[in-house]
MIKOL-179907 format. One record per residue (C-alpha): x, y negated, z negated; residue number from 1. Coordinates in steps of 0.02 Angstrom, whole numbers. Example, Ala and Ser with C-alpha at 12.3 -4.5 7.8 and 13.67 -1.06 7.14 Angstrom:
% MIKOL-179907
R     px     py     pz resi
R    615    225   -390    1
R    684     53   -357    2
//
This chain:
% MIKOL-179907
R     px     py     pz resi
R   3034   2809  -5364    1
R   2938   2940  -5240    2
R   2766   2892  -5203    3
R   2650   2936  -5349    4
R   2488   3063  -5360    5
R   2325   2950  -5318    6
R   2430   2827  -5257    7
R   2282   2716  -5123    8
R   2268   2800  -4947    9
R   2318   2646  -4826   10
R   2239   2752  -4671   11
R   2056   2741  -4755   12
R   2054   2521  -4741   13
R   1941   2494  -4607   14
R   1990   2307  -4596   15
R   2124   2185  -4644   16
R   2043   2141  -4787   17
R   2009   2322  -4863   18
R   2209   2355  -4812   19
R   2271   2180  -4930   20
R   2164   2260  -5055   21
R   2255   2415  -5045   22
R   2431   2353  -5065   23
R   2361   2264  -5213   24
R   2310   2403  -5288   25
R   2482   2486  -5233   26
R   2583   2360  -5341   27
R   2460   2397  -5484   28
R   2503   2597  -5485   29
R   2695   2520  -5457   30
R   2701   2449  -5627   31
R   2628   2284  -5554   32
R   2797   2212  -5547   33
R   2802   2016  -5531   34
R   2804   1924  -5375   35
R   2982   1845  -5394   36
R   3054   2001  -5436   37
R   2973   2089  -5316   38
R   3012   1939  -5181   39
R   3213   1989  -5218   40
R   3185   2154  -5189   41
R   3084   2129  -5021   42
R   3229   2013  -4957   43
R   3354   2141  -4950   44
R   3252   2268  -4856   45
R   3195   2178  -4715   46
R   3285   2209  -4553   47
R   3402   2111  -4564   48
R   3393   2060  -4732   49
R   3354   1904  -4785   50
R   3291   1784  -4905   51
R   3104   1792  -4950   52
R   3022   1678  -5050   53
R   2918   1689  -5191   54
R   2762   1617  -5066   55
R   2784   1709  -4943   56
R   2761   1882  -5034   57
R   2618   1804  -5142   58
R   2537   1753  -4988   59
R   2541   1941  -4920   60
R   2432   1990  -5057   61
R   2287   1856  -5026   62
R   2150   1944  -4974   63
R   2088   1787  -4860   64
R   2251   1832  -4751   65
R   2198   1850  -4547   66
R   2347   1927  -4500   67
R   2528   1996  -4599   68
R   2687   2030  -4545   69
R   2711   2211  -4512   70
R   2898   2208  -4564   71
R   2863   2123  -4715   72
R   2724   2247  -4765   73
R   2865   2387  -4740   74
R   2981   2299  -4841   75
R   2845   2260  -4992   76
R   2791   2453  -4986   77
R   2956   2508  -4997   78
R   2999   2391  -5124   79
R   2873   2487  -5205   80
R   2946   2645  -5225   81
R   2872   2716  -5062   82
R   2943   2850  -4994   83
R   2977   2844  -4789   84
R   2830   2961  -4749   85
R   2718   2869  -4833   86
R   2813   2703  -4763   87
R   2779   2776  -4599   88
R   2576   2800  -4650   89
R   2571   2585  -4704   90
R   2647   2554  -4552   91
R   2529   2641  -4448   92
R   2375   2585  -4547   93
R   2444   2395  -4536   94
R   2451   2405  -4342   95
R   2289   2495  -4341   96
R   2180   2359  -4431   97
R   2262   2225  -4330   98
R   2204   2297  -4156   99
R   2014   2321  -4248  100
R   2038   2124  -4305  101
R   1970   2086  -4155  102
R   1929   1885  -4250  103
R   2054   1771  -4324  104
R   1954   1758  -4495  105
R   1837   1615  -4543  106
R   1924   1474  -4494  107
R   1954   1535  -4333  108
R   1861   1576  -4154  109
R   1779   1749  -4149  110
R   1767   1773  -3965  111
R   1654   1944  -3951  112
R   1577   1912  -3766  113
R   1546   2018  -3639  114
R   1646   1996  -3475  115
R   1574   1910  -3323  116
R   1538   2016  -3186  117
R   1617   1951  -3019  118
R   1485   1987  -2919  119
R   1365   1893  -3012  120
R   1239   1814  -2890  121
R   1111   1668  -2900  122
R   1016   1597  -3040  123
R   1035   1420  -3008  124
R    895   1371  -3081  125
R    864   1462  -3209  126
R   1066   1442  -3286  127
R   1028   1262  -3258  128
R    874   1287  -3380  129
R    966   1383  -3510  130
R   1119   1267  -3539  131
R    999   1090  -3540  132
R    910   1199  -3677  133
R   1056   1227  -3760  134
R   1148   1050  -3744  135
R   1001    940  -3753  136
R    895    915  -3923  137
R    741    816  -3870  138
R    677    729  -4053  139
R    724    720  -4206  140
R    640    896  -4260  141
R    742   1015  -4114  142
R    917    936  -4180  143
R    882    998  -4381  144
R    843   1175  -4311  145
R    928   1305  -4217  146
R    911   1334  -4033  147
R    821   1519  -3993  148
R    821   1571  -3790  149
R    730   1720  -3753  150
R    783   1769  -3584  151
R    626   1878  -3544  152
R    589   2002  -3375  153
R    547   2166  -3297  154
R    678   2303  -3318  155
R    827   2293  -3185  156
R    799   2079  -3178  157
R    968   2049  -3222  158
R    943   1961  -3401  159
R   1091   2023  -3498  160
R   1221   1980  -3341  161
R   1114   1783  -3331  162
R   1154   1778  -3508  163
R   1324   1827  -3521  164
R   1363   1664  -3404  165
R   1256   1568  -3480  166
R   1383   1590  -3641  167
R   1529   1586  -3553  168
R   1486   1433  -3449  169
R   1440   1348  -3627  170
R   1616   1407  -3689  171
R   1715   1333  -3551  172
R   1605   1169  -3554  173
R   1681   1142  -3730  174
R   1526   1210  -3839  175
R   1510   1321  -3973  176
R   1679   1356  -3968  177
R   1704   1418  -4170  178
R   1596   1574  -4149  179
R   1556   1668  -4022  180
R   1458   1857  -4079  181
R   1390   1978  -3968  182
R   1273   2145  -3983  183
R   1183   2271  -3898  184
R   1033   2309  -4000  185
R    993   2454  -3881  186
R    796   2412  -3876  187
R    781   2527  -3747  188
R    912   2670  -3735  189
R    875   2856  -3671  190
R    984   2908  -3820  191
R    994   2832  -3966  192
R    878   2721  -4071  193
R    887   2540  -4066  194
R   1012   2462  -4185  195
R    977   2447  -4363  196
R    978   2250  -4423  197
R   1044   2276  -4575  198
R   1206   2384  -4499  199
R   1223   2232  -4358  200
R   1230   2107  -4514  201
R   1364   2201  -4579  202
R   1435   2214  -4424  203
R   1428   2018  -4413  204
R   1492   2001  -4597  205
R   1644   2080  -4548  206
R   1684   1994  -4395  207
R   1653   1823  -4499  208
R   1799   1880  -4632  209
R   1688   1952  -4747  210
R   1773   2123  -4853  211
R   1691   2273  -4843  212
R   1673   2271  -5001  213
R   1599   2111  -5029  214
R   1481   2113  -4919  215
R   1294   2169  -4998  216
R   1191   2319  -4981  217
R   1022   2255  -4948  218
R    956   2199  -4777  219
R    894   2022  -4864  220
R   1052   1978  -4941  221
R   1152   2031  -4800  222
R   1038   1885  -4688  223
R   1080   1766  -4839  224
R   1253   1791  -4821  225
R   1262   1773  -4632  226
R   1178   1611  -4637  227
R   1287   1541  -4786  228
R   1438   1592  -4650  229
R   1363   1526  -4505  230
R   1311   1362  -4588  231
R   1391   1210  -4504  232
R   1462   1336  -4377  233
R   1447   1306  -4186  234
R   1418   1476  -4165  235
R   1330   1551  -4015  236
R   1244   1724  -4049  237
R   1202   1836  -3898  238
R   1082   1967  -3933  239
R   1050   2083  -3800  240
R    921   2214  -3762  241
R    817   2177  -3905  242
R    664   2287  -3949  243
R    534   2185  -4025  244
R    540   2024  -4155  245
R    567   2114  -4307  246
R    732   2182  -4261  247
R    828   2000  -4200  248
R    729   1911  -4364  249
R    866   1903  -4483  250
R   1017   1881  -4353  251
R    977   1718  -4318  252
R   1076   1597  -4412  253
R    985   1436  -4499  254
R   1107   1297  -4440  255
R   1042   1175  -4314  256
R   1232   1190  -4225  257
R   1199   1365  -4171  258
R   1127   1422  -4016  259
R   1039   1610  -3992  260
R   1031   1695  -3828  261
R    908   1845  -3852  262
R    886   1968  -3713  263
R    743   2091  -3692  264
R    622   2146  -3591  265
R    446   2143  -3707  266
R    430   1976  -3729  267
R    467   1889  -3891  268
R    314   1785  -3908  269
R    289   1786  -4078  270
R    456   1739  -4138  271
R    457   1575  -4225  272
R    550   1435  -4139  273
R    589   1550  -3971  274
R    592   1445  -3795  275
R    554   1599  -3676  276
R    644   1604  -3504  277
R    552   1718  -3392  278
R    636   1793  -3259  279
R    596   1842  -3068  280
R    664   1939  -2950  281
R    803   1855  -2834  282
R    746   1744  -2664  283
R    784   1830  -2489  284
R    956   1707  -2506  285
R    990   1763  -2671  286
R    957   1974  -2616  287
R   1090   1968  -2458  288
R   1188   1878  -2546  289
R   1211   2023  -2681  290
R   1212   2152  -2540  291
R   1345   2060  -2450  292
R   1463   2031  -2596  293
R   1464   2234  -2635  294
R   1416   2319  -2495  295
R   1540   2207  -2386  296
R   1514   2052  -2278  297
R   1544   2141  -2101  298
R   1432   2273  -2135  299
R   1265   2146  -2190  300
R   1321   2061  -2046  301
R   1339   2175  -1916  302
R   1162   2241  -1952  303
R   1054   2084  -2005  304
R    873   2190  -1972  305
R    933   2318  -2084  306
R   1000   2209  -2224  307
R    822   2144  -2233  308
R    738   2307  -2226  309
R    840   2346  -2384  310
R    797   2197  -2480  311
R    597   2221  -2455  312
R    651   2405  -2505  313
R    715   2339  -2652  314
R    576   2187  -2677  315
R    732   2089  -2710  316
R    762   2168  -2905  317
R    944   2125  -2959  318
R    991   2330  -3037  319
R    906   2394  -2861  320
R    999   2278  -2743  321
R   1156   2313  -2846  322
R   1145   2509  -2844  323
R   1093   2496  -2654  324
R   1255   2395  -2615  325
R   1363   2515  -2736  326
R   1291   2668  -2665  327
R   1327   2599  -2461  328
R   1487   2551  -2517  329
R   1555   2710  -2573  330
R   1484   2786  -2403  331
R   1562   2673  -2257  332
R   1512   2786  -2134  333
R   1318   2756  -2154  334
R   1245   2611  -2054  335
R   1125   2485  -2149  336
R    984   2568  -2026  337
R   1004   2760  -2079  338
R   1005   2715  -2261  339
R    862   2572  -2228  340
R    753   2740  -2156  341
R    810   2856  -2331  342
R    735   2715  -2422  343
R    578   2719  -2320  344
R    547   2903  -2353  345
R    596   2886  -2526  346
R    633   2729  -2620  347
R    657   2760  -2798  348
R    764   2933  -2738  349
R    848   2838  -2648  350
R    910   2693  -2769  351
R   1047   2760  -2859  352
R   1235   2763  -2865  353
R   1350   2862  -2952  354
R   1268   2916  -3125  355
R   1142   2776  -3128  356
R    976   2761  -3047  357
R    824   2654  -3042  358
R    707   2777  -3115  359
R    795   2803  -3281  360
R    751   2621  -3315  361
R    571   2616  -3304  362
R    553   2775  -3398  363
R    619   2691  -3551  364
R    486   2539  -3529  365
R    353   2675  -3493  366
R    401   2787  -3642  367
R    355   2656  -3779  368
R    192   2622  -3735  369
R     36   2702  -3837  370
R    -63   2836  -3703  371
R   -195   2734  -3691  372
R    -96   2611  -3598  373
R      8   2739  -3493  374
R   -132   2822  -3424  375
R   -189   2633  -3369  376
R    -29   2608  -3296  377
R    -26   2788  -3207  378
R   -195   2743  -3140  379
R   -120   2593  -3050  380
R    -42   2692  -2926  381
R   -210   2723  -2874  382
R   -248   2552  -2850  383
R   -203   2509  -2652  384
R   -249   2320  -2656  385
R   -119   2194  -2680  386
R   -194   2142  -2868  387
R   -304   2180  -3001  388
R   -410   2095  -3137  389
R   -456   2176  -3301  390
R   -645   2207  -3229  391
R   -551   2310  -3090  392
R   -434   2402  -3215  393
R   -599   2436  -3315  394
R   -687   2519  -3171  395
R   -512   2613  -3105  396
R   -498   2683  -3297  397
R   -670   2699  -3320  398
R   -651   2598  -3504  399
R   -737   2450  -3588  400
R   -690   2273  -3526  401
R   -604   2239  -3681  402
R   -496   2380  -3668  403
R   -437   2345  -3495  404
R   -387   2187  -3536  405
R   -276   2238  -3713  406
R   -198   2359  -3602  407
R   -146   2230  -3475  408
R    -94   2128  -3607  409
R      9   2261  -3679  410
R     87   2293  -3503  411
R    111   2104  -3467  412
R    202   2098  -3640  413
R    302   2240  -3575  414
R    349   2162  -3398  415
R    284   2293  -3322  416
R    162   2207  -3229  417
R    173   2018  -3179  418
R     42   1877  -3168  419
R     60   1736  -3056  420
R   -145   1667  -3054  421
R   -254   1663  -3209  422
R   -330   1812  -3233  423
R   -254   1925  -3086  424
R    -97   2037  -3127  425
R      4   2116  -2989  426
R    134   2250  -2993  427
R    328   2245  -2931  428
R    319   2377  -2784  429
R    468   2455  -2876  430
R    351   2471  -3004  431
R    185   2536  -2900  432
R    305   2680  -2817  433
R    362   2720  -3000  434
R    160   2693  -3078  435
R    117   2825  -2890  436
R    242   2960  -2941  437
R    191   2971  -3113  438
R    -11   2978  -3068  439
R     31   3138  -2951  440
R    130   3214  -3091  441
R     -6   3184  -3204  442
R   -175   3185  -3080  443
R   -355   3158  -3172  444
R   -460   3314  -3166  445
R   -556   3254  -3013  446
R   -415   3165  -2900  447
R   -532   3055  -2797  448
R   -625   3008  -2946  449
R   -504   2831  -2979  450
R   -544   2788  -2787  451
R   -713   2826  -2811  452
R   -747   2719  -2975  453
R   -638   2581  -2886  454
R   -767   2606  -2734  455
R   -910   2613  -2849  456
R   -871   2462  -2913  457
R   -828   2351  -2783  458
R   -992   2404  -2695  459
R  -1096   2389  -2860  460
R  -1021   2207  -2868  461
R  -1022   2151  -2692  462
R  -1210   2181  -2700  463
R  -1191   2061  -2866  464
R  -1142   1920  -2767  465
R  -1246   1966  -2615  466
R  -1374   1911  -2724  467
R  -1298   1774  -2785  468
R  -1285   1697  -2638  469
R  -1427   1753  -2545  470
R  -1387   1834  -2420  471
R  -1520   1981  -2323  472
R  -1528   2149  -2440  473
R  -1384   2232  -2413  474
R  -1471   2398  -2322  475
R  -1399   2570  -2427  476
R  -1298   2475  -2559  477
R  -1358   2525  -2732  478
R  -1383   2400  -2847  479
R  -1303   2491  -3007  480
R  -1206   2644  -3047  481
R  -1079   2717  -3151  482
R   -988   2571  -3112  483
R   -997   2407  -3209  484
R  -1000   2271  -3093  485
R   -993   2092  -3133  486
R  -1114   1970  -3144  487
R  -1119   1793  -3067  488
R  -1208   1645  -3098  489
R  -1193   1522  -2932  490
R  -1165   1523  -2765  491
R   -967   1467  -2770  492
R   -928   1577  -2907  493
R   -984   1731  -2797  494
R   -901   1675  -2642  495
R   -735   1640  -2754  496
R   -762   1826  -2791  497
R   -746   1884  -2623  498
R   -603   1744  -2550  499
R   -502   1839  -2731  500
R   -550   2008  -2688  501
R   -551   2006  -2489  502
R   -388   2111  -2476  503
R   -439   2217  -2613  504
R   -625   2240  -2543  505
R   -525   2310  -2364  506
R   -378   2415  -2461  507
R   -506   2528  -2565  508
R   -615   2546  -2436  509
R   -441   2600  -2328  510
R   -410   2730  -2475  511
R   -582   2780  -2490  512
R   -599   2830  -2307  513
R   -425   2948  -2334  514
R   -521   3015  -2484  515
R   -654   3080  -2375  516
R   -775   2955  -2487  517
R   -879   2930  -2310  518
R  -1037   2855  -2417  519
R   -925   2725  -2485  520
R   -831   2687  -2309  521
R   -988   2619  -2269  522
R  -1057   2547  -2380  523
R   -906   2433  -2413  524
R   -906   2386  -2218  525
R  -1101   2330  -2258  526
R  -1042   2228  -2410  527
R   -899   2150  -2326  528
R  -1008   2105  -2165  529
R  -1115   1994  -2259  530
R   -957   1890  -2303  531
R   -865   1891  -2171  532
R  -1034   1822  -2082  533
R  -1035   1688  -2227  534
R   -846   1656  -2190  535
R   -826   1659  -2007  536
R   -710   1791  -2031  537
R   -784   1934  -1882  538
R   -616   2010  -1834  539
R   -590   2075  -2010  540
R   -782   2146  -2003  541
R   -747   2227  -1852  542
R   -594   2297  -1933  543
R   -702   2371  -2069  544
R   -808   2424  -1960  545
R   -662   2530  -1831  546
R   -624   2604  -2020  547
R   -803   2671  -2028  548
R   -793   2749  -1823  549
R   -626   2819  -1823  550
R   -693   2917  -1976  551
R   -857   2964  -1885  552
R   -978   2889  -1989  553
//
């Protein structure tokens, strides 16, 4: 018989299981002939013909089936009444939902990671850290639950690449061997949003050997499901580029033989159960190292000054090192040096290759923040000391206390600013060329006024501890201001103010002096003599003081 009106369209399965259910449903509008006399019919149309047994043809129809034999699906659609062109149309659509099967079904090993990049450099330490977490249950409480790493850091860190070997080195060491699933959950993509859970559980579903058309609609049952699958499982489930909590909550499986390796770079604090792995920039070792395996051995080592010019161009970030090292390598003719001195005049211009640059990157961390907290961050760039504390921030912004510190909270969240001692933040200089640029492009009405307040400031509060610890009135220095200075209530705790601030107290006053803010030139140099009295320290007062002549004060 010809193939029949509304017979099923094999070309619309999008999976083996959806295609089974197809020919099923092919028999059916075939007069749902039986098995065995279907089976005799089959035989004789394979090439060569053959016998085929009842089992084998009952077993095509099984919708738990990983994989079928593409000549015996031609043979059972022909012995269907198919004609060729729509023989030719099964064919195609059996091939086609083979290649998407990229699992081999629920009892077998879904491998869906990323490959390792050869040039991956480093991480010692930290790798060492994320596979003890992962082998090693410490009590009885961490082996009934499953194993959450949240590989945290600043944009361009490397997490997703120290990730992807972290799985793969667990695969080869003989763990979690059953399941591997991967996805990129796009947290922070110039363009499109981040991935919808509930389409990455489906996703999932699919890859475990769930039918598309069993699997449910709701976000809630779809979790259900995935845990029922992964239960008992040694599954490992890498989740990269996360945006937030919410959106990795219900793709992490139950079972205390799973691991979860979550990528992102807002940290993931307030996910239940999460060990957080924050990560640095490289070492000097780790930096050359990069540059030497892409930009070429000879070249590093032919120019040794250079190569470290480029690092500390780079302050040793993984994504700038890497696009450094692409972008010399695709010019052989440049010298280290010559591309060491394009840096210098422009680093973030200059840290690109191909299609990808640096800047890109921290506009998508930058984008997602409330204005509030960009206008803090702009304002940054105005800071030319080596840290800041929320009482600085305060003064530079010209906001409440309170405020400054939610905002560097927010920003510390973000990994767009980094804190290494309680209570002090500093920025990556990556990140204080990228905080600069955006400040010019968006100036405050009065452009002096952030070195001014900063000024302000550290003269209102440098008189603060002058008094704390008694020194002679400092001659000129106003006691208060627009300014909110700080307040001290012993001796040590105002000279611990000035040991913290001492590079600070000399950079503003550096900036203030380019500002043309003469009255404050001085008046820091008066502040800072009393200290450096107190601390032995004369050459640097006689360095604040050359600040104060060459301006002509």
């Amino acid at each position: 018989m010809g193939e029949q009106r509304g017979a099923p369209d094999p070309g619309k399965a999008e999976d083996l299981a959806e295609f089974i259910a197809l020919l099923g449903e092919l028999r059916v509008r075939a007069g749902m002939p039986s098995y065995r006399t279907l089976a005799k019919r089959v035989g004789s149309l394979m090439r060569p013909a053959r016998e085929t047994s009842l089992t084998t043809v009952v077993d095509a129809f099984k919708a738990d089936r990983r994989r079928l034999d593409l000549d015996l699906v031609v043979a059972i659609v022909r012995a269907l009444g198919v004609d060729e062109a729509g023989v030719a149309r099964w064919r195609e659509a059996c091939v086609k939902v083979h290649a998407l099967a990229k699992t081999g079904g629920p009892v077998g090993v879904f491998g869906q990671l990323p490959a390792e990049l050869a040039t991956f450099t480093g991480r010692v330490h930290e790798l060492t850290r994320l596979i003890e977490t992962a082998t090693h249950r410490h009590g009885s409480e961490s082996a009934r639950t499953v194993v959450i790493s949240a590989i945290e850091g600043m944009a361009g860190v490397g997490k997703t690449q120290l990730a992807v070997r972290t799985a793969h080195e667990l695969v080869r060491a003989g763990h979690f061997t059953n399941v591997q699933l991967h996805v990129n959950l796009r947290g922070f993509d110039p363009d499109v949003p981040p991935a919808d859970p509930a389409a990455v559980l489906e996703a999932f579903l699919r890859q475990l050997g769930v039918p598309a058309q069993h699997i449910p609609v709701s976000r809630e049952e779809r979790a259900a499901m995935y845990r029922d699958r992964l239960r008992e499982r040694d599954a490992l489930i890498l989740l990269d580029n996360a945006a937030d909590e919410d959106q990795v909550h219900d793709l992490i499986p139950a079972g205390p033989t799973c691991l979860v390796l979550i990528t992102s770079r807002r940290s993931l604090a307030g996910l239940d159960g999460v060990t957080p792995h924050l990560i640095g920039t490289f070492t000097d070792t780790e930096s050359l190292d990069l540059l030497t395996r892409i930009a070429g051995r000879h070249r590093v080592t032919a120019e040794p000054e250079a190569a470290t010019r480029i690092v500390e161009y780079c302050d040793r970030l993984p994504l700038a090192l890497a696009l450094t090292a692409a972008r010399l390598r695709s010019r052989p003719a440049r010298s280290l040096a010559e591309h060491a001195d394009r840096m210098q005049a422009g680093r973030l211009e200059a840290i690109r290759a191909g299609g990808r640059a640096i800047r890109p990157v921290f506009d998508l961390s930058y984008r997602d923040l409330a204005e509030p907290v960009q206008r803090v961050f702009r304002l940054l760039g105005h800071h030319p000391g080596p840290d800041f504390t929320p009482a600085l921030v305060a003064a530079l912004a010209d906001i409440p206390a309170h405020q400054a510190e939610a905002a560097l909270e927010q920003l510390h969240d973000e990994n767009l600013i980094r804190q290494n001692t309680p209570g002090r933040y500093e920025l990556h200089d990556l990140l204080r060329a990228y905080a600069t640029e955006l400040a010019d492009a968006d100036p405050e009405p009065d452009p002096t006024a952030p070195v001014d307040r900063l000024a302000t400031w550290a003269v209102t509060t440098g008189h603060a501890v002058a008094h704390a610890i008694g020194t002679p009135p400092l001659s000129g220095v106003p006691p208060g201001g627009a300014a909110r200075p700080m307040r001290f209530a012993s001796y040590d705790k105002g000279l611990t103010w000035f040991d913290n601030e001492r590079q600070n107290l000399a950079a503003i006053q550096d900036s203030a002096a380019r500002a043309g803010l003469h009255h404050r030139v001085w008046q820091l140099a008066s502040v800072q003599k009393e200290f450096g009295i107190v601390r032995h320290q004369f050459e640097d007062f006689l360095g604040r003081c050359q600040v104060k002549r060459d301006r002509g004060q």
